[in-house]
SENU-662341 format. One record per residue: chain; residue in three letters; y, z, x of N, C-alpha, C in turn. Coordinates in steps of 0.02 Angstrom, whole numbers, plus 50000, padded with zeros to 5 digits. Example, Ala and Ser with C-alpha at 12.3 -4.5 7.8 and 13.67 -1.06 7.14 Angstrom:
% SENU-662341
[gulo A; ALA; [49716; 50390; 50660]; [49775; 50390; 50615]; [49835; 50390; 50660]] [gulo A; SER; [49888; 50354; 50642]; [49947; 50357; 50684]; [50002; 50394; 50645]] 
END
This chain:
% SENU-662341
[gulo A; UNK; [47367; 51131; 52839]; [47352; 51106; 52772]; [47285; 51135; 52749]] [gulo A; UNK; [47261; 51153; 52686]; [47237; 51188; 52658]; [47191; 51116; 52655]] [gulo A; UNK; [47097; 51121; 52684]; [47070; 51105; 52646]; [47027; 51095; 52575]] [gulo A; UNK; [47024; 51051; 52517]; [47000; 51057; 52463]; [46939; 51038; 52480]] [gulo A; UNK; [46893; 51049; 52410]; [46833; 51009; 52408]; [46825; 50985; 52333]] [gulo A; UNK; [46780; 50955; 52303]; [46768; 50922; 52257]; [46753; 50973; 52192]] [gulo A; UNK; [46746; 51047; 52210]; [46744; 51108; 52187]; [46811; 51127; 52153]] [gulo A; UNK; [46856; 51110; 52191]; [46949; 51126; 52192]; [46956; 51097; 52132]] [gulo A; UNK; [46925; 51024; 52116]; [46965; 50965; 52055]; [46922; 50982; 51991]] [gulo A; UNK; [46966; 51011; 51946]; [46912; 51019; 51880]; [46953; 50995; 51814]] [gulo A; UNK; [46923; 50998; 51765]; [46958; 50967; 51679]; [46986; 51049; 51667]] [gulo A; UNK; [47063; 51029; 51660]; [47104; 51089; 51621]; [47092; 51077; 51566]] [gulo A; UNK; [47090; 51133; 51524]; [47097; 51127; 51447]; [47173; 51146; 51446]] [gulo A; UNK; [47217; 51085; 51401]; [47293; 51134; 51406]; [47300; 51149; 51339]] [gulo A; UNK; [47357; 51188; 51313]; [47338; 51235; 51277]; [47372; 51181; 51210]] [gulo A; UNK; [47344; 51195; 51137]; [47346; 51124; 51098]; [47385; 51176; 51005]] [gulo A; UNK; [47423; 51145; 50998]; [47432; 51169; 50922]; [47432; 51125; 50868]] [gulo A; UNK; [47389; 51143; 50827]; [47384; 51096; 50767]; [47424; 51115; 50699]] [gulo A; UNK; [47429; 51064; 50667]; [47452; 51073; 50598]; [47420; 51040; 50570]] [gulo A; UNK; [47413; 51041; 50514]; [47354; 50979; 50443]; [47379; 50926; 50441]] [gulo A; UNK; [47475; 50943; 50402]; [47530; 50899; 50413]; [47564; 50872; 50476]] [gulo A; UNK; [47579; 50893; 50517]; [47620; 50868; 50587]; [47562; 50823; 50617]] [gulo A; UNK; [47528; 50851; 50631]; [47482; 50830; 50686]; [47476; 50873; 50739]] [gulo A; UNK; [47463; 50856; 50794]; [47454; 50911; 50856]; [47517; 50890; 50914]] [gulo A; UNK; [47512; 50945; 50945]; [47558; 50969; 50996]; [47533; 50980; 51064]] [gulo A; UNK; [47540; 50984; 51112]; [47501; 50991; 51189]; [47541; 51000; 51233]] [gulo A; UNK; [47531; 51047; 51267]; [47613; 51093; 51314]; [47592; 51109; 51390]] [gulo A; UNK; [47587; 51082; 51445]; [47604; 51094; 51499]; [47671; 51124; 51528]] [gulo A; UNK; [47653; 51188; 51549]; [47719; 51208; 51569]; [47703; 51233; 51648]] [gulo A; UNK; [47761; 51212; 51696]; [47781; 51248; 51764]; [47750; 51316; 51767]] [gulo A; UNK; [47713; 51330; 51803]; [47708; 51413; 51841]; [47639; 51444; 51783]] [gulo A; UNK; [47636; 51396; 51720]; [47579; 51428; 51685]; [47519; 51407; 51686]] [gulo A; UNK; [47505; 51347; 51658]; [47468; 51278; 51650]; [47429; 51244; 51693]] [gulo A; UNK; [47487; 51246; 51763]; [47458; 51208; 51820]; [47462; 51256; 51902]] [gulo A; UNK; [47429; 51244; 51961]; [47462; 51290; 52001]; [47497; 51261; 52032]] [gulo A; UNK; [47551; 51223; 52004]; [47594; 51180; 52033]; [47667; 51183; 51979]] [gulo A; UNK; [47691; 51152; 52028]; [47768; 51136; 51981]; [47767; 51086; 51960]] [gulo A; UNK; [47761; 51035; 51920]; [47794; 50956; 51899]; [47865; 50923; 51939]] [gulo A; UNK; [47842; 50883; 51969]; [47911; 50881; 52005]; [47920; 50796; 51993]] [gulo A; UNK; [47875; 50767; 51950]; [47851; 50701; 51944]; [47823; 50672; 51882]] [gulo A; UNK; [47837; 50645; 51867]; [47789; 50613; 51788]; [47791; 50519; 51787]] [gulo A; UNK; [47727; 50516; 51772]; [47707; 50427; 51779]; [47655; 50417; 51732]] [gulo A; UNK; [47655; 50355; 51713]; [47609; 50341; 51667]; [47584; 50261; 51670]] [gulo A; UNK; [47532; 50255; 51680]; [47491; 50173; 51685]; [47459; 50169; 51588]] [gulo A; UNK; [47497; 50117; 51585]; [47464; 50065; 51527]; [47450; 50001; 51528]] [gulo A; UNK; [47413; 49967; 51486]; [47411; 49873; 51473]; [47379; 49878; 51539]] [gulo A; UNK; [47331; 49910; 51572]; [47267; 49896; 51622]; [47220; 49852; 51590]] [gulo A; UNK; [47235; 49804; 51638]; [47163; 49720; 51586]; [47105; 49758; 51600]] [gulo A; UNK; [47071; 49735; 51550]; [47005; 49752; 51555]; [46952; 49711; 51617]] [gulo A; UNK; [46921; 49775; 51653]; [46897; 49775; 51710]; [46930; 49764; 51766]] [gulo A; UNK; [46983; 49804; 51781]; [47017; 49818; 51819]; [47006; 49877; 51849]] [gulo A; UNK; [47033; 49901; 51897]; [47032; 49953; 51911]; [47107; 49998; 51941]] [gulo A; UNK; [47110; 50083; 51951]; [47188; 50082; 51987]; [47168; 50137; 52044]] [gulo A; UNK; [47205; 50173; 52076]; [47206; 50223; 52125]; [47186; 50185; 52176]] [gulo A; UNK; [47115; 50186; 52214]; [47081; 50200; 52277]; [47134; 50190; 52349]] [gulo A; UNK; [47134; 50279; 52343]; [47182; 50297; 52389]; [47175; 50380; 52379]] [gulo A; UNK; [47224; 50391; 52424]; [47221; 50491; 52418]; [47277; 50511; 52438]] [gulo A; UNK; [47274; 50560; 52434]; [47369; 50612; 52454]; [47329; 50656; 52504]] [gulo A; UNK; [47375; 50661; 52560]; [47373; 50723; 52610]; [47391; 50783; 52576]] [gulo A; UNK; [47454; 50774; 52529]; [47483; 50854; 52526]; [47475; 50859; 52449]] [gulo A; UNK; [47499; 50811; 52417]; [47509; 50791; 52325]; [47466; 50833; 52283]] [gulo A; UNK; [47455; 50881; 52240]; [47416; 50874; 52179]; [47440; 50863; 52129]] [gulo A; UNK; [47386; 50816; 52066]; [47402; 50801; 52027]; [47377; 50839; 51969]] [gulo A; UNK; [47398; 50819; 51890]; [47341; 50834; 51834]; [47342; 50764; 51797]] [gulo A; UNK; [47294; 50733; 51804]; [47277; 50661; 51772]; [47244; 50681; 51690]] [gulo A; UNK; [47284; 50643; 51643]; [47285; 50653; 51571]; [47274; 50577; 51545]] [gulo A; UNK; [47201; 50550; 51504]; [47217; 50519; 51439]; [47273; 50542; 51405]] [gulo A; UNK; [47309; 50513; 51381]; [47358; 50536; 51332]; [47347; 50496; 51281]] [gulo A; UNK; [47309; 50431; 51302]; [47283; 50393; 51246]; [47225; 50352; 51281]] [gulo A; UNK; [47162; 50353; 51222]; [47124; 50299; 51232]; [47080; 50336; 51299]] [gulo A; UNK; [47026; 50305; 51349]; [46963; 50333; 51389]; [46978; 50307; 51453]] [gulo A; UNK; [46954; 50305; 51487]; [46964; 50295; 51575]; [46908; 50348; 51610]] [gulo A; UNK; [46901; 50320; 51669]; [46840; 50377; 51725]; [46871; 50352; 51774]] [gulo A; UNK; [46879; 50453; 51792]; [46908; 50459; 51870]; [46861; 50455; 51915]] [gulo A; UNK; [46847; 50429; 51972]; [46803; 50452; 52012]; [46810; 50487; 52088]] [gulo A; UNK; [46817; 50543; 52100]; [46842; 50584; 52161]; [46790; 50567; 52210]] [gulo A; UNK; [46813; 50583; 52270]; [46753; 50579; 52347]; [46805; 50631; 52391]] [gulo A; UNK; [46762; 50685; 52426]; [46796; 50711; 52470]; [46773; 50680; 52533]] [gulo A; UNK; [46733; 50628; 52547]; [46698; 50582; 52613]; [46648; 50619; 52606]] [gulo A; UNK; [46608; 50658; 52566]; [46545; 50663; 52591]; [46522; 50670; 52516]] [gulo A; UNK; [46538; 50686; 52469]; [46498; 50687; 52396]; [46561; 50672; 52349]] [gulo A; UNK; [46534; 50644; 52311]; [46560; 50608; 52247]; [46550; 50636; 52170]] [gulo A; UNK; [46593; 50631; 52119]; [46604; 50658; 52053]; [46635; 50616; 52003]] [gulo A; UNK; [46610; 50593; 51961]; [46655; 50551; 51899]; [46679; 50599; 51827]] [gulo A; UNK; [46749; 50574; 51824]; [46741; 50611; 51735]; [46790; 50575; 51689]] [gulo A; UNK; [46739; 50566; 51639]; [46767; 50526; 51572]; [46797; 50570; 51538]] [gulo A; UNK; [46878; 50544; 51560]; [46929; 50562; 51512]; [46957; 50536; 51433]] [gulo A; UNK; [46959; 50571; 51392]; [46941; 50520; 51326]; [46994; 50589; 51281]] [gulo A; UNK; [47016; 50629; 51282]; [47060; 50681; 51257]; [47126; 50695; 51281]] [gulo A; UNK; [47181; 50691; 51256]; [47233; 50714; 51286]; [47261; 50776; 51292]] [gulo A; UNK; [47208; 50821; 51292]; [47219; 50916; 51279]; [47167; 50918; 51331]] [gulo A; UNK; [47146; 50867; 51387]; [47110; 50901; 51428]; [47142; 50860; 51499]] [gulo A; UNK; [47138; 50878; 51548]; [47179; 50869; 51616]; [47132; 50848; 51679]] [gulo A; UNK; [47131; 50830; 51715]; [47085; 50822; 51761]; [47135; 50858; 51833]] [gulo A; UNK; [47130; 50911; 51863]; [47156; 50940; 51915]; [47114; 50930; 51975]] [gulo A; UNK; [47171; 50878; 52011]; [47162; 50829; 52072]; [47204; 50849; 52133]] [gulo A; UNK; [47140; 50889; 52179]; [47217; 50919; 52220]; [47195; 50887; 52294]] [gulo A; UNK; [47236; 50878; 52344]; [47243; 50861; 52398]; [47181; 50838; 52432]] [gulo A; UNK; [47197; 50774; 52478]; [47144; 50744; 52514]; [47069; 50723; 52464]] [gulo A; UNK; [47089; 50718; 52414]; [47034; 50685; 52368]; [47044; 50597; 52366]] [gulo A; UNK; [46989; 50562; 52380]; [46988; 50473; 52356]; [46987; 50492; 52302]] [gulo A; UNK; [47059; 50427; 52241]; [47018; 50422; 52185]; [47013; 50361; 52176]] [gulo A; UNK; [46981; 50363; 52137]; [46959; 50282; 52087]; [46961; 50284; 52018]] [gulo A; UNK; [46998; 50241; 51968]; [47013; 50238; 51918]; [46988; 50179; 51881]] [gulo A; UNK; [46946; 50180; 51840]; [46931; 50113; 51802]; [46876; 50133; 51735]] [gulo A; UNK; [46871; 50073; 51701]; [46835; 50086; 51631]; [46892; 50114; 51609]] [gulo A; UNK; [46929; 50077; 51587]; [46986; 50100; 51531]; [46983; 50062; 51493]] [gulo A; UNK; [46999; 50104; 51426]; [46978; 50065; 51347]; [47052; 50031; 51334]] [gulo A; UNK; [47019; 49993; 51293]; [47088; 49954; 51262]; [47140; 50013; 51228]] [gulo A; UNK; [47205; 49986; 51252]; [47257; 50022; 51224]; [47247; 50103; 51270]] [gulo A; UNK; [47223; 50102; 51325]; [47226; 50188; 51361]; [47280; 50195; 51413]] [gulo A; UNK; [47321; 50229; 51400]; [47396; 50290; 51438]; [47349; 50328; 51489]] [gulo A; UNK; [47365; 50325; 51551]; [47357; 50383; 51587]; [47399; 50395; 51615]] [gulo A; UNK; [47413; 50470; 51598]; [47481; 50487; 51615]; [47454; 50533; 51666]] [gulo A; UNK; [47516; 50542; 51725]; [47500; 50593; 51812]; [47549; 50622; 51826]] [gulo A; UNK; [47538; 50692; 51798]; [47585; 50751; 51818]; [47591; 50764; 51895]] [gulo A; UNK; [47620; 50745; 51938]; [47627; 50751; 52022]; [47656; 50836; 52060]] [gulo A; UNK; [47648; 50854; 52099]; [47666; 50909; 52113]; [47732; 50910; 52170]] [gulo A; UNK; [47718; 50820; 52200]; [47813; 50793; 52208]; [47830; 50735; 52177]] [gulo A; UNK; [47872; 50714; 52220]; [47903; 50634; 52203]; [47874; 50592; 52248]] [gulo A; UNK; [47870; 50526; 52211]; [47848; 50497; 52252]; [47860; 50481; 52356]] [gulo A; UNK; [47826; 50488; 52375]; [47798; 50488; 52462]; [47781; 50423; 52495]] [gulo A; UNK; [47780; 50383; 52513]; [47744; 50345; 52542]; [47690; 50391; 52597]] [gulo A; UNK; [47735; 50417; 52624]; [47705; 50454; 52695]; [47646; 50502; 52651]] [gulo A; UNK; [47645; 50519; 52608]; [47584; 50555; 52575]; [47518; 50518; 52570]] [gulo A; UNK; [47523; 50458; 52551]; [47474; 50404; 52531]; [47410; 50400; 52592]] [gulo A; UNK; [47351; 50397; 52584]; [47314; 50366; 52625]; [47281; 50306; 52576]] [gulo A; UNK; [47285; 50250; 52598]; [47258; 50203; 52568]; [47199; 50149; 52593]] [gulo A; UNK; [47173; 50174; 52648]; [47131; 50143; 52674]; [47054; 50211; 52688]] [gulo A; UNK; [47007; 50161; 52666]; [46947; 50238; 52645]; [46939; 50245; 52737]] [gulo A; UNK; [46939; 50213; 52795]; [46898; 50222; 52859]; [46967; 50269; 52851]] [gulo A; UNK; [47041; 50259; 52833]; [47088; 50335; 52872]; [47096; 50399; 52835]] [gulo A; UNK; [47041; 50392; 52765]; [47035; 50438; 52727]; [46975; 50487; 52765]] [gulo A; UNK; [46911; 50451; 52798]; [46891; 50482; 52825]; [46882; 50540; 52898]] [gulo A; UNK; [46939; 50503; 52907]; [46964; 50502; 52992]; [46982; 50581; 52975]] [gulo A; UNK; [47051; 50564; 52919]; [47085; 50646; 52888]; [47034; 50701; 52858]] [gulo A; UNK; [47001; 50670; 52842]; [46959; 50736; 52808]; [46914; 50762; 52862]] [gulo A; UNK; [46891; 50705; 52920]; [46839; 50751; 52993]; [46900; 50789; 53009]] [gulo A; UNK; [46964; 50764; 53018]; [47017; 50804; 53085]; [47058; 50830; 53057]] [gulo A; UNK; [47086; 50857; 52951]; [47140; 50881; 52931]; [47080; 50953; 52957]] 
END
């Protein structure tokens, strides 16, 4: 398994078309967009305020985490340094790849976050406890 670091996870810009009349457009596509395939699509809404979602990680999974509506902050840890980013645009992506903690919270009223996956859902992918998140990242 390929280790990442906190270097690996960055904000995609995906690519956006406007009209005056329509409104805008925003296109993720397979093999272009992401270095992944979509093999998965999910979306969290109606998060009460001061809540929080994620804290957990994928062994193999990457994702691209999207506002699609409304603000939220991701917060990544590879077990030794940490990164937050306020997502608040839906033409920008947050690329979340393998063996990253996240943490999800500060979401505005009425905010979609939608998670492009690179499979289907896993159980066996999940680490959900931070002491076996660390365990994997000394010994992956």
């Amino acid at each position: 398994m390929e280790k990442y670091s906190l270097e690996d996870c960055r904000i995609v810009e995906l690519d956006r078309h406007h009209s005056d009349r329509k409104g805008n457009l925003t296109v993720v596509e397979n093999g272009v967009t992401l270095p992944f395939d979509v093999k998965r699509v999910y979306y969290m809404y109606d998060v009460p305020g001061g809540e929080s979602r994620g804290a957990h990680a994928h062994k193999s999974l990457s994702q691209l985490i999207v506002a699609a509506s409304g603000s939220f902050r991701v917060t990544l840890s590879d077990g030794v340094n940490s990164r937050s980013f306020f997502l608040n645009r839906p033409y920008h992506g947050l690329l979340v790849r393998p063996g990253m903690w996240r943490d999800l919270d500060d979401f505005s009223s009425g905010a979609v976050c939608m998670v492009l996956a690179s499979d289907i859902y896993l159980e066996d992918d999940y680490i959900r406890e931070y002491d076996e998140f660390l365990a994997f990242r000394n010994n992956g």
